[in-house]
Structure formats: structure tokens, C-alpha cells
DRENDO-1510 file (C-alpha; in Angstrom, 1 decimal, always signed):
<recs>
REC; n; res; u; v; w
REC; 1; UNK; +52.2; +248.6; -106.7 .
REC; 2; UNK; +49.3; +249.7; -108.8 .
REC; 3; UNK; +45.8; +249.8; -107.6 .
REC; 4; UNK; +45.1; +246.7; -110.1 .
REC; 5; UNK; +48.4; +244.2; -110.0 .
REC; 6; UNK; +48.3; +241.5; -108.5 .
REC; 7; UNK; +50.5; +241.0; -105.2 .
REC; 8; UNK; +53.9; +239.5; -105.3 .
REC; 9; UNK; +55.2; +237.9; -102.4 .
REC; 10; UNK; +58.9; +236.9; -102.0 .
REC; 11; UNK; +58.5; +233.9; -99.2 .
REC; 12; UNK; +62.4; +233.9; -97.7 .
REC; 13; UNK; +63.7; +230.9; -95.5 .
REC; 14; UNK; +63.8; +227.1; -96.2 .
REC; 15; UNK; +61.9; +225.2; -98.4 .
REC; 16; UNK; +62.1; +221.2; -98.6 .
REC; 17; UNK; +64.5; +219.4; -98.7 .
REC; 18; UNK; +65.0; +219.1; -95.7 .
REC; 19; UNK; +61.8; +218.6; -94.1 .
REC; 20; UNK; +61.3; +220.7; -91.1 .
REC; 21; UNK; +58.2; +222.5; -90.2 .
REC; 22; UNK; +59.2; +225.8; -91.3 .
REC; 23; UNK; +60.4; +224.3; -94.6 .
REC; 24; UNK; +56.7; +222.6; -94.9 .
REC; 25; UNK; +55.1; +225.6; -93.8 .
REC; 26; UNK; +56.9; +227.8; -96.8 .
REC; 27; UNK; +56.2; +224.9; -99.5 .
REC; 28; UNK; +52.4; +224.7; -98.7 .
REC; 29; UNK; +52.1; +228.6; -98.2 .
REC; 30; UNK; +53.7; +229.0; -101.5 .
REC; 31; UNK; +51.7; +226.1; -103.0 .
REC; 32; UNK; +48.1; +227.8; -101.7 .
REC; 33; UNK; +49.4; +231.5; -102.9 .
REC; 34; UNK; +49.8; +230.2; -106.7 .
REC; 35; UNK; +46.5; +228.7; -106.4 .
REC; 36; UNK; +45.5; +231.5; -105.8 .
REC; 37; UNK; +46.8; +233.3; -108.3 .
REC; 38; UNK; +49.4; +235.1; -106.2 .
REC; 39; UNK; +52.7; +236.0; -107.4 .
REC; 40; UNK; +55.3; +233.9; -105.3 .
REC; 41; UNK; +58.8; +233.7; -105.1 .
REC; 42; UNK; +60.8; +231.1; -102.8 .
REC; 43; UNK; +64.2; +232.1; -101.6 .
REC; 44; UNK; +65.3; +229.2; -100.0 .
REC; 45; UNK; +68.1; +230.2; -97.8 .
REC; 46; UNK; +68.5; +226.4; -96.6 .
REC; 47; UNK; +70.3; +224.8; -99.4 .
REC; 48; UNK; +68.2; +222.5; -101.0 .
REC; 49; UNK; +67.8; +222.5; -104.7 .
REC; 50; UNK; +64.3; +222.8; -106.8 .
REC; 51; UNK; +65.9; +223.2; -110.6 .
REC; 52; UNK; +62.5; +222.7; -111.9 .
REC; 53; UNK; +60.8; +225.5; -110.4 .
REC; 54; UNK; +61.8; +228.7; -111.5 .
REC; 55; UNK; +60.0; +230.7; -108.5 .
REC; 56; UNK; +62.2; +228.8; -106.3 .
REC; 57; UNK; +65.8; +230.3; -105.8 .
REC; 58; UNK; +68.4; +228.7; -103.6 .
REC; 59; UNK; +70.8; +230.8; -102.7 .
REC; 60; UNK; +72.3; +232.0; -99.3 .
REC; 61; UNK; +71.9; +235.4; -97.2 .
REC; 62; UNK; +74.3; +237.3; -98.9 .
REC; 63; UNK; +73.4; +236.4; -101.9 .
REC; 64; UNK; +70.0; +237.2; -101.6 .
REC; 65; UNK; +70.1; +240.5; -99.9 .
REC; 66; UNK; +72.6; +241.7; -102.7 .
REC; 67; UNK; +69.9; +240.0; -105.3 .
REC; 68; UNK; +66.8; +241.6; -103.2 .
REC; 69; UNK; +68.6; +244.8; -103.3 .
REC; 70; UNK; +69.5; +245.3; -107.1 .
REC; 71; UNK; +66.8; +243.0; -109.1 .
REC; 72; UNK; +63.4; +242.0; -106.4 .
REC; 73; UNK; +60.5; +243.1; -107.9 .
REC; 74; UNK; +57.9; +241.6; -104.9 .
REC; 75; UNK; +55.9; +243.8; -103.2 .
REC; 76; UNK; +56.1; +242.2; -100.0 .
REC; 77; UNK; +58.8; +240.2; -98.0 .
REC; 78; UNK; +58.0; +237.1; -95.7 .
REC; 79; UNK; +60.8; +236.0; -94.1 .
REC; 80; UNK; +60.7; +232.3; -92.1 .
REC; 81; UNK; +64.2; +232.3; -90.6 .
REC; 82; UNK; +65.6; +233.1; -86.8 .
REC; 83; UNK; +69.0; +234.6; -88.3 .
REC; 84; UNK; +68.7; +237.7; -85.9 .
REC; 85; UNK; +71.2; +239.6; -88.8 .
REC; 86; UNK; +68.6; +238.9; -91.5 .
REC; 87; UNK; +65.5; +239.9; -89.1 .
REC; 88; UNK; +67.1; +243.2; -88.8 .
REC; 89; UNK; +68.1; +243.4; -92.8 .
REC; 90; UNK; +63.9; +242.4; -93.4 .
REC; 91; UNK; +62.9; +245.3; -90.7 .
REC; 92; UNK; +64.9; +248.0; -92.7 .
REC; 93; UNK; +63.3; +247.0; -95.9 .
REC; 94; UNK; +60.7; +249.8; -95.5 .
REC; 95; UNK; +63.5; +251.9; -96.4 .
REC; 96; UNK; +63.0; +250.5; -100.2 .
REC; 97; UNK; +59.7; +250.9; -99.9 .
REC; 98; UNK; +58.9; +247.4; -99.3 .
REC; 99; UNK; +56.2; +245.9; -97.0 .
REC; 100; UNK; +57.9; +243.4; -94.6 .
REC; 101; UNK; +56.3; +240.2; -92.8 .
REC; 102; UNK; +58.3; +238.1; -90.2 .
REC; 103; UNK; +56.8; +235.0; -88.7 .
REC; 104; UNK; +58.3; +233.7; -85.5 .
REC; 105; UNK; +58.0; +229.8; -85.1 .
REC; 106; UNK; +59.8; +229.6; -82.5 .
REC; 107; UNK; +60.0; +230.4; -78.7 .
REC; 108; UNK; +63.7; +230.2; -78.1 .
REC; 109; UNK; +65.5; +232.2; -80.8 .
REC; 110; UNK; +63.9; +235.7; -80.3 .
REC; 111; UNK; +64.3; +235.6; -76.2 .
REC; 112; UNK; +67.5; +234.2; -76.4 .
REC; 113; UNK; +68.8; +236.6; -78.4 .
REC; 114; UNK; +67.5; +239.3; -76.3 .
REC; 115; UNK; +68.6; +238.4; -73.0 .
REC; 116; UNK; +71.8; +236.6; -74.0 .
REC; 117; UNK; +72.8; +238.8; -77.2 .
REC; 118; UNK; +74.9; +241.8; -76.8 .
REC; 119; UNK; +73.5; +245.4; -75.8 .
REC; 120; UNK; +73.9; +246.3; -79.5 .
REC; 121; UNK; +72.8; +243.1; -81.1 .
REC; 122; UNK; +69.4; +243.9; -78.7 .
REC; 123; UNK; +69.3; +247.6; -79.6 .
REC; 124; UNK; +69.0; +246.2; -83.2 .
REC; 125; UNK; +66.4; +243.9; -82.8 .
REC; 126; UNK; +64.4; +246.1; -81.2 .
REC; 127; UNK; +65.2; +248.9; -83.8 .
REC; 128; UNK; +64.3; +246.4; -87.0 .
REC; 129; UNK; +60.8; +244.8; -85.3 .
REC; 130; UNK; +59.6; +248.4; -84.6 .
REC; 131; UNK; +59.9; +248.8; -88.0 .
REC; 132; UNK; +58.6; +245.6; -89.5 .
REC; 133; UNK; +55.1; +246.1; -91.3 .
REC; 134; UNK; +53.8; +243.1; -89.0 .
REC; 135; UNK; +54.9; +240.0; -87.5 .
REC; 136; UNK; +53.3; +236.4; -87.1 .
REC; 137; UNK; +53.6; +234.7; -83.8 .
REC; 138; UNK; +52.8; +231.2; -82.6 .
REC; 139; UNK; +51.1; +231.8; -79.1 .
REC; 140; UNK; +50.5; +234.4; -76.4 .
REC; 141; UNK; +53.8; +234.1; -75.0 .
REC; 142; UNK; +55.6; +235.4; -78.1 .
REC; 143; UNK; +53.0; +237.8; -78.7 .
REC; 144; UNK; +53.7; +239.1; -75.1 .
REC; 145; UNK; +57.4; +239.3; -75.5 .
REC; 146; UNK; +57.2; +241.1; -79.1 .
REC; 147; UNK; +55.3; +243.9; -77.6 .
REC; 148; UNK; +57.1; +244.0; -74.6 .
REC; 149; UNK; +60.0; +245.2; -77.3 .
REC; 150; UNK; +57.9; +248.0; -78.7 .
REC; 151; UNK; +55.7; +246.7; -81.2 .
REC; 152; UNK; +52.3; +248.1; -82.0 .
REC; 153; UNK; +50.2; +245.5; -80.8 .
REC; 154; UNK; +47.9; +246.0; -83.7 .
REC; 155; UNK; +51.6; +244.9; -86.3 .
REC; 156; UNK; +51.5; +241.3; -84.4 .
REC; 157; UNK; +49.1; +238.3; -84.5 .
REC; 158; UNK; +48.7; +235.0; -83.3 .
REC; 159; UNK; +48.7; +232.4; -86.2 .
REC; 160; UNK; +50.2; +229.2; -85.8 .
REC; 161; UNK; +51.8; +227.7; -88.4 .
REC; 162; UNK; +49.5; +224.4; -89.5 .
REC; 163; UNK; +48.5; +224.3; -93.2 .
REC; 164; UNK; +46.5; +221.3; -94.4 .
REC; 165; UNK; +48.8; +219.6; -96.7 .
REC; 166; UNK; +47.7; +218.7; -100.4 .
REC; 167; UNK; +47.6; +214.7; -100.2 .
REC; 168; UNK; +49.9; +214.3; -103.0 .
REC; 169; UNK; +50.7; +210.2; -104.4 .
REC; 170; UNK; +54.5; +211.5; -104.8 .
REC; 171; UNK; +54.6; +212.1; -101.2 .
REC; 172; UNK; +53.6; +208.5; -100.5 .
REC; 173; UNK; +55.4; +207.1; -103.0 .
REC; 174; UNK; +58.5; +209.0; -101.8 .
REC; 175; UNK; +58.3; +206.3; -98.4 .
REC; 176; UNK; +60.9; +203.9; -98.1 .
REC; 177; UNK; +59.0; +200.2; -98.6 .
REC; 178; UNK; +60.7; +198.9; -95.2 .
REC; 179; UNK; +58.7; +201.7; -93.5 .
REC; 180; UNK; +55.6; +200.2; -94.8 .
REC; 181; UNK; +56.3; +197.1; -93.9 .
REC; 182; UNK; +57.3; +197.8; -90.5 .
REC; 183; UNK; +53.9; +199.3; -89.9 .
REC; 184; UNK; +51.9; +196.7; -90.9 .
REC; 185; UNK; +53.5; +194.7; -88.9 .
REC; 186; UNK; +53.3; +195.8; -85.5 .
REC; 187; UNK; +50.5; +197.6; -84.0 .
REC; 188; UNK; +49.4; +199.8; -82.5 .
REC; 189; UNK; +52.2; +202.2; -84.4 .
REC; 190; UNK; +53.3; +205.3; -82.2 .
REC; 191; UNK; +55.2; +208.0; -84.5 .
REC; 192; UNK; +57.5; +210.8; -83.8 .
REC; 193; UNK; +59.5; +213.2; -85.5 .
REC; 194; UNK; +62.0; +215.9; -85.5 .
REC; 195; UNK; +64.0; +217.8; -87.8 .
REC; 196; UNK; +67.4; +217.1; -86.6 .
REC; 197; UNK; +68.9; +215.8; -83.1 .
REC; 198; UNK; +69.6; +219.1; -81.6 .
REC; 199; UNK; +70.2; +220.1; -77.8 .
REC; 200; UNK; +68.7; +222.7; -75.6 .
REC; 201; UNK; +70.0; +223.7; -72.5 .
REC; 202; UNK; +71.9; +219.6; -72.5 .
REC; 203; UNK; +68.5; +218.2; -73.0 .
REC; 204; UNK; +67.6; +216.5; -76.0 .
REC; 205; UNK; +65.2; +218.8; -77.9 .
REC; 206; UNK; +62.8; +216.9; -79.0 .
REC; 207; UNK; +62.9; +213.9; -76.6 .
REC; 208; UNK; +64.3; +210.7; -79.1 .
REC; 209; UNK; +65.8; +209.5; -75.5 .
REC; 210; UNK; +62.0; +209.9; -73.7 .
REC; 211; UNK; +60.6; +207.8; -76.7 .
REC; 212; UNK; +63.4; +204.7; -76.5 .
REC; 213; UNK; +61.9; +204.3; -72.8 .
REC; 214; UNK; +58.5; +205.2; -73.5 .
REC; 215; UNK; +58.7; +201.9; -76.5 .
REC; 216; UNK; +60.6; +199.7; -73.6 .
REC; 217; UNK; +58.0; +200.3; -70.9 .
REC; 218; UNK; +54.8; +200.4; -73.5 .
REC; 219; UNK; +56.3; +196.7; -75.2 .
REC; 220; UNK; +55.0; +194.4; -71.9 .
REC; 221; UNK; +51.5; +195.9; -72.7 .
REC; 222; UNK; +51.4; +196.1; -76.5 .
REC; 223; UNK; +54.2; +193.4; -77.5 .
REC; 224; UNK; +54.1; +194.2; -81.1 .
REC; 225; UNK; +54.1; +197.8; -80.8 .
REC; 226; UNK; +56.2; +199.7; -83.5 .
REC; 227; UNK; +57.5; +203.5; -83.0 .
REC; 228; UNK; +58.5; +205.2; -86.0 .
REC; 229; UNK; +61.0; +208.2; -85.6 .
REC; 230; UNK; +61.2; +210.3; -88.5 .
REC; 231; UNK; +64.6; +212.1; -88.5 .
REC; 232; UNK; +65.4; +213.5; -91.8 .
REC; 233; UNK; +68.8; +215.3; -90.6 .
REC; 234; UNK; +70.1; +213.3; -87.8 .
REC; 235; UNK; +73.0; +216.2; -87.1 .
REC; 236; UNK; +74.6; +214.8; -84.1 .
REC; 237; UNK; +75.7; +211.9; -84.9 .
REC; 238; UNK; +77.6; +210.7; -81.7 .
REC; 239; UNK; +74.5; +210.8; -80.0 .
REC; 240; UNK; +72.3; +209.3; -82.3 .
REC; 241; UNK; +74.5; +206.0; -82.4 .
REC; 242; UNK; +74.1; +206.1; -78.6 .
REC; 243; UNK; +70.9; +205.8; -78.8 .
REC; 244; UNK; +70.6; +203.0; -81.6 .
REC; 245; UNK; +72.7; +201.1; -79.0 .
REC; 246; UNK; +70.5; +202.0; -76.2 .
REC; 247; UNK; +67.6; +200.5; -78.3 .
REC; 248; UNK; +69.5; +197.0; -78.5 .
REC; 249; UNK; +70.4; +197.3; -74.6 .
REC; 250; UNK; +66.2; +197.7; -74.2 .
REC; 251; UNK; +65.9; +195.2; -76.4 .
REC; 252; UNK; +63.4; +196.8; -78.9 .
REC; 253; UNK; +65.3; +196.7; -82.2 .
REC; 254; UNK; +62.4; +195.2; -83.6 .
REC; 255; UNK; +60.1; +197.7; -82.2 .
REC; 256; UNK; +61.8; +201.0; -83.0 .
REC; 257; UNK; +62.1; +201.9; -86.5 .
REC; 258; UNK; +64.5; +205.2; -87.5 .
REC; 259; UNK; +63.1; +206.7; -91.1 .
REC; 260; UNK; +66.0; +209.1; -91.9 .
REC; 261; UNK; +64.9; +209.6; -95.8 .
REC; 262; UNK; +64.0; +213.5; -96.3 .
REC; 263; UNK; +60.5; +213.1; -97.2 .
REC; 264; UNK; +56.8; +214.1; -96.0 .
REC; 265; UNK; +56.1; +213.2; -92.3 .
REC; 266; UNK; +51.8; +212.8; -93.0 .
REC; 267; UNK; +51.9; +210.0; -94.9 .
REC; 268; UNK; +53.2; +208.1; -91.7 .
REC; 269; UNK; +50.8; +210.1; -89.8 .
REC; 270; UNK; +47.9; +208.8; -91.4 .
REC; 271; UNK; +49.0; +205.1; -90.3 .
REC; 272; UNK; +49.8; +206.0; -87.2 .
REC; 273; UNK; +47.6; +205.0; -84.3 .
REC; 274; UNK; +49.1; +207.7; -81.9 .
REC; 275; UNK; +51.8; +211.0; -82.4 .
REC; 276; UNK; +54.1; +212.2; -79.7 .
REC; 277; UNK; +55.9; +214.8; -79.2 .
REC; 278; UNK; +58.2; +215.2; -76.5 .
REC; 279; UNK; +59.8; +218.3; -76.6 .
REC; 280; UNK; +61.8; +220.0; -74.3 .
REC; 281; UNK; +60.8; +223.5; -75.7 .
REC; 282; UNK; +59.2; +223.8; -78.3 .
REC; 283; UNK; +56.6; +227.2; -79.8 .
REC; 284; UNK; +53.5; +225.0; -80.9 .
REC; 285; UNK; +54.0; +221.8; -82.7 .
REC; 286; UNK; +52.4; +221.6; -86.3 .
REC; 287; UNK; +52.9; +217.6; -86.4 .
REC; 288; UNK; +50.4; +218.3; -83.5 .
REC; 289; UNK; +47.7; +220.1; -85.5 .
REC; 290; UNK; +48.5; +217.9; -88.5 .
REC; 291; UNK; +48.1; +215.1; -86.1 .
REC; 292; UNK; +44.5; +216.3; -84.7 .
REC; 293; UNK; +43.8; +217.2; -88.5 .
REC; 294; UNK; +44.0; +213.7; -89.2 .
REC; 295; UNK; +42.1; +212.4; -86.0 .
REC; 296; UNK; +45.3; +211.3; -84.8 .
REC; 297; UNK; +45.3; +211.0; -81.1 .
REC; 298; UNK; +48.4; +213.2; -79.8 .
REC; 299; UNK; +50.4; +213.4; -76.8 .
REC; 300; UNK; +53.1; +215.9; -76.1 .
REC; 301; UNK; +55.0; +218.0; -73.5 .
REC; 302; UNK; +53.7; +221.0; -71.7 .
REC; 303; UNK; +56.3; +223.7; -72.7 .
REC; 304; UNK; +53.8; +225.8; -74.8 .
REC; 305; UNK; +50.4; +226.4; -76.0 .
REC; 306; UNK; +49.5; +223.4; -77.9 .
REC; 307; UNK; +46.5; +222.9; -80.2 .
REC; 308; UNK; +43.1; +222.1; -78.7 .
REC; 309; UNK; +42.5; +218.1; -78.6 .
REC; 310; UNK; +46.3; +217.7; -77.3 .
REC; 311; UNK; +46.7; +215.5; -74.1 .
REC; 312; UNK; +49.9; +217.0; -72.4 .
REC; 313; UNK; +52.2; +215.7; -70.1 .
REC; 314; UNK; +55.3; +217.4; -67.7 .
REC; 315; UNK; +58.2; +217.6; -70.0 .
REC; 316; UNK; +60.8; +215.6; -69.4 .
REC; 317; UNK; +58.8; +213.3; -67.0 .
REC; 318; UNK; +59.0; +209.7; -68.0 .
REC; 319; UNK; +56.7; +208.8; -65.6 .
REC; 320; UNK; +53.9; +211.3; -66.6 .
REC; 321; UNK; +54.5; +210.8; -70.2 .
REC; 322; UNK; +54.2; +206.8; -70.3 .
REC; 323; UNK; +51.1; +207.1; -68.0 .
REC; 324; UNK; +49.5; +209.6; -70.6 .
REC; 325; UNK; +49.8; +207.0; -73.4 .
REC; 326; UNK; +49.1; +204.4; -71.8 .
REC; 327; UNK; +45.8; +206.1; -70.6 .
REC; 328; UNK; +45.2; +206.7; -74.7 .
REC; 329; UNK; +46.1; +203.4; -75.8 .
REC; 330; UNK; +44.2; +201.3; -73.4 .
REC; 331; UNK; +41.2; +204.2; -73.9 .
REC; 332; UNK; +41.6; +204.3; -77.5 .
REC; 333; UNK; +37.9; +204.4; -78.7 .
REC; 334; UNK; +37.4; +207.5; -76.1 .
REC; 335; UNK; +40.3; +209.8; -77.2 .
REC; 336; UNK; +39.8; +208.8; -80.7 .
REC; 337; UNK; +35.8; +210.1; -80.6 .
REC; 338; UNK; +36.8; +213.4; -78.5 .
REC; 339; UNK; +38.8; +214.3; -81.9 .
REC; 340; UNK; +35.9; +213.8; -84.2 .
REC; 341; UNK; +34.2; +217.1; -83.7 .
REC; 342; UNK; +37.4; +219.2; -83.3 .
REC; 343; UNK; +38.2; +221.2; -86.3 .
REC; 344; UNK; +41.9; +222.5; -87.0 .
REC; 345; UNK; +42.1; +226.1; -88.1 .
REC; 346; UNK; +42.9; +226.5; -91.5 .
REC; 347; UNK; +45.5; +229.8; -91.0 .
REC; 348; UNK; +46.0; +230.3; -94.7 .
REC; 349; UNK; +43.0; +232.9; -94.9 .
REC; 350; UNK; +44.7; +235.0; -91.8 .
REC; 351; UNK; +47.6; +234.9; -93.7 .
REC; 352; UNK; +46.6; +236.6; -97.3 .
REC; 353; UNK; +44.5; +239.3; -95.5 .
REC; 354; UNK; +47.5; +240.4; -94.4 .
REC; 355; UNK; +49.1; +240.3; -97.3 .
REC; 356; UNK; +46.2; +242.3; -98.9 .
REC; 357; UNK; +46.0; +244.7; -95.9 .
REC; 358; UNK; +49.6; +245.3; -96.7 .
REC; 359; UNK; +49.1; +245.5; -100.0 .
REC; 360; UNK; +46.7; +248.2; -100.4 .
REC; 361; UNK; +48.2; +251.1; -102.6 .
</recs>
């Protein structure tokens, strides 16, 4: 890179559809970079297609490691994914001559891979973040276990992952008109959302069976209550039919709304009266942030750091959780003014200095 061009970024992971906070996190990066007139091209490794863009490429790892190999012209990688394979490809990218950046949204995948994977698989994970230019980590706890693995505390730093979106009509316009409907309604409106049904050591990730009894006990209170759950990929399907007919055994059909359409989570945010998040693990929670960004009240589990403003609860604790939104709802006014003078880091600014501290010829 000359001392004068301007920086070229390759951003490499998944970019919407599907809708999933990494996904959201690479299309609003991406959308910020070329605002700033920096370079940016999207290799969306998660399938989805974006034919009008041309600095988005769908493709799949093979593909783009042979593309990266023989034809990338970036200057620096940022890779989004948990593949451990393609954490080790990114880490030996030096070899090229190619600055590398790996962000790490999530708790699980790095310490599982380390304490369940293989000696060799751990050898090489080690071997590849030594050797990565710098890495982005969610909390403390992730920060911790990176250097524990031999990183130069100096190559890692805590950024979560929120990004204020771009409030965009297409985004509204994108909701399905039953969702609308539903929330106006019913009130107060509590919304979830996860990217697919997925399990976690047998408990459901991000808590769609906590919420069914959170809406039966809440509906006695707040009869015309109305939960949305936005699930874009419902995954296992088995399970999530079990769970429609547990709704009609509660007796809340009315009350609980599934919006499985891939589209933008913040425009239901904004009507929402209160977000939850009951995850079983989890690495921070950008609905969260989004959430507080919004004056949202929020209420979520305990298994991480979680942004300032956040009431918590014990995960998996029924009891604890309905009492901790029943405490916001029936205090509304009170939670609702403690929000007012929070402000939400805006990470994007952490993020380019990097990329320019990298950069530097």
C-alpha cells in the first residue's frame, strides 16, 4: 500500500439475508466504510445473494480463499465467522503480506474449540491468533481467554459489536402488514428475537420456551399484551411446532405473534414497549444496545457483560425473569427516564483506527 491510497478492506462472513447480528454488524460496517470513502469488499460466506452490488460477493470458503489467494487486491482482511479452519487460514495471511483482523462475537465458539477440539486443532488456533494483526472482542472474558492463548495484549480490544443503524423506509416497508397490526393492537408489546432456534448444552439458546411462559404469566396483568418473536431462520423445526402448540395449550395465540420474514429487527424495536432477551449464553447482545439506543427498556439474562442500562435477570430462572418485567412494566415511567441520559457507544470510530493503525505503510 502506498503512503497516499486509500485503504481497502475485504469484510469476510455473512451479510443479510439472513438477519443475524453478525450479518447486521458486516452490512452497517460496510455501509459506514463507503461513507467514508473506504474501499470495501463483502465476501459473504453465508449464502445470501446481493446481485446489485458489485462489492458484495457470495461465494463459500473454498471459493474465497482460492479467489483471496490469486485475484484480492485489499489491504486488509476482517473476517466475522467462528469457522476455526478459516480463523487459522485469516491468521496465516501475513504470509501474503496482508494485514489481518478477526472479531469474535461470540463466547462459545473460541473456548469450545479449545477445550473440546483436538490437541492439533488447538495447537493451530493458537498458532494462527498469535499471528493475527489484531482481534476484536466482545467483553473481558474473551479478552482474558485470547491472551491466555498468547496474544499480545496490545493486538486485542474490547469493542462490542452495536452500530446505529441508518433508519432506512425500505426496512420498514420490508414488515409484513399483520405485524403492524398486531402491534397496534395489543399493548404494552414485548419483542424478542433470535437468529435461528438453536441448542446449547439441551437448553434453548435464546429462551423462545422462557418467553411463551413469561406472555402466559404477564397476560392476567396486561390482558392485551402482544410478544413479537422475530425468527428469521427457525432451523429446528420439530421444536418450533412444539412450541406453537404450547402457545395454544397457554392459551395466548392471540398474544404471541411469530415474524419469521428475513427482514430488519429495529423497526419492531422502535414500537416496542420492552426487549428481552433470554439467552442461555450469549457474548453481549447488540438487540440490547440497539434496544437502549432506542430508549427501549431491556431485560435479559446474566450470562455476560451486557450494555449499561440492562436490567438482568438469572438465566434460565422463570421466576426471576417474570419478576424483572413485571418490576419494568408496572414501573414503566422509572426505567424508561433512567435510559434518557445513557448514551450507546458508537464503536465505528474504534474500528477504522484500527484499520488505519494497520494500514500505515
Amino acid at each position: 500500500m502506498k503512503k497516499n491510497d486509500p485503504l481497502k478492506i475485504a469484510l469476510v462472513g455473512t451479510y443479510p439475508p439472513p438477519y443475524g447480528g453478525r450479518s447486521i454488524h458486516v452490512q452497517r460496517l460496510k455501509d459506514r466504510l463507503e461513507k467514508e470513502g473506504i474501499k470495501v469488499t463483502v465476501y459473504n460466506l453465508g449464502g445470501g445473494k446481493n446481485a446489485s452490488d458489485k462489492n458484495i460477493i457470495s461465494t463459500d470458503i473454498r471459493k474465497w480463499v482460492l479467489c483471496y489467494l490469486v485475484f484480492a487486491k485489499e489491504d486488509i482482511i476482517h473476517y466475522h465467522g467462528s469457522d476455526w479452519k478459516l480463523r487459522v487460514i485469516i491468521g496465516l495471511m501475513h504470509l501474503l503480506g496482508k494485514k489481518s483482523v478477526v472479531s469474535l462475537h461470540s463466547n462459545v465458539a473460541l473456548k469450545d474449540a479449545i477445550i473440546y477440539g483436538s490437541w492439533l486443532r488447538r495447537w493451530l488456533i493458537r498458532f494462527a491468533l498469535r499471528r493475527t494483526s489484531f482481534i476484536v472482542v466482545l467483553n473481558s472474558m474473551l479478552k482474558d481467554l485470547v491472551v491466555s492463548l498468547g496474544v499480545k495484549s496490545k493486538n486485542v480490544e474490547i469493542i462490542p459489536s452495536f452500530l446505529p443503524p441508518t433508519m432506512r423506509r425500505e426496512d420498514i416497508a420490508e414488515i409484513p402488514q399483520n405485524v403492524w397490526d398486531f402491534i397496534d393492537t395489543h399493548r404494552p408489546i414485548i419483542s424478542a428475537n433470535a437468529f435461528r432456534i438453536s441448542f446449547y448444552n439441551e437448553e434453548d439458546v435464546y429462551g423462545l420456551d422462557l418467553c411463551i411462559e413469561l406472555c402466559t404469566e404477564l397476560k392476567s396483568g396486561y390482558p392485551q399484551i402482544g410478544f413479537v418473536f422475530c425468527i428469521p431462520d427457525i432451523g429446528e423445526h420439530e421444536y418450533f411446532q412444539s412450541m406453537k402448540q404450547r402457545i395454544g395449550s397457554r392459551g395466548i395465540e392471540n398474544n404471541f405473534l411469530f415474524m419469521t420474514q428475513p427482514c430488519q429487527f429495529y423497526p419492531i424495536l422502535m414500537k416496542s414497549d420492552l426487549l428481552v432477551r433470554p439467552t442461555s449464553i450469549d457474548g453481549y447482545g447488540v438487540s440490547i444496545a440497539e434496544a437502549i439506543y432506542f430508549k427501549v427498556p431491556a431485560v435479559a439474562s446474566d450470562v455476560c457483560p451486557r450494555p449499561d442500562g440492562t436490567v438482568l435477570f438469572k438465566s434460565r430462572n422463570i421466576e426471576d425473569f417474570t419478576f424483572r418485567v413485571k418490576d419494568v412494566l408496572d414501573n414503566y415511567d422509572r426505567h424508561k427516564k433512567k435510559l434518557e441520559d445513557l448514551q450507546v457507544a458508537d464503536n465505528f470510530e474504534k474500528i477504522v483506527r484500527i484499520y488505519e493503525k494497520l494500514g500505515k505503510p
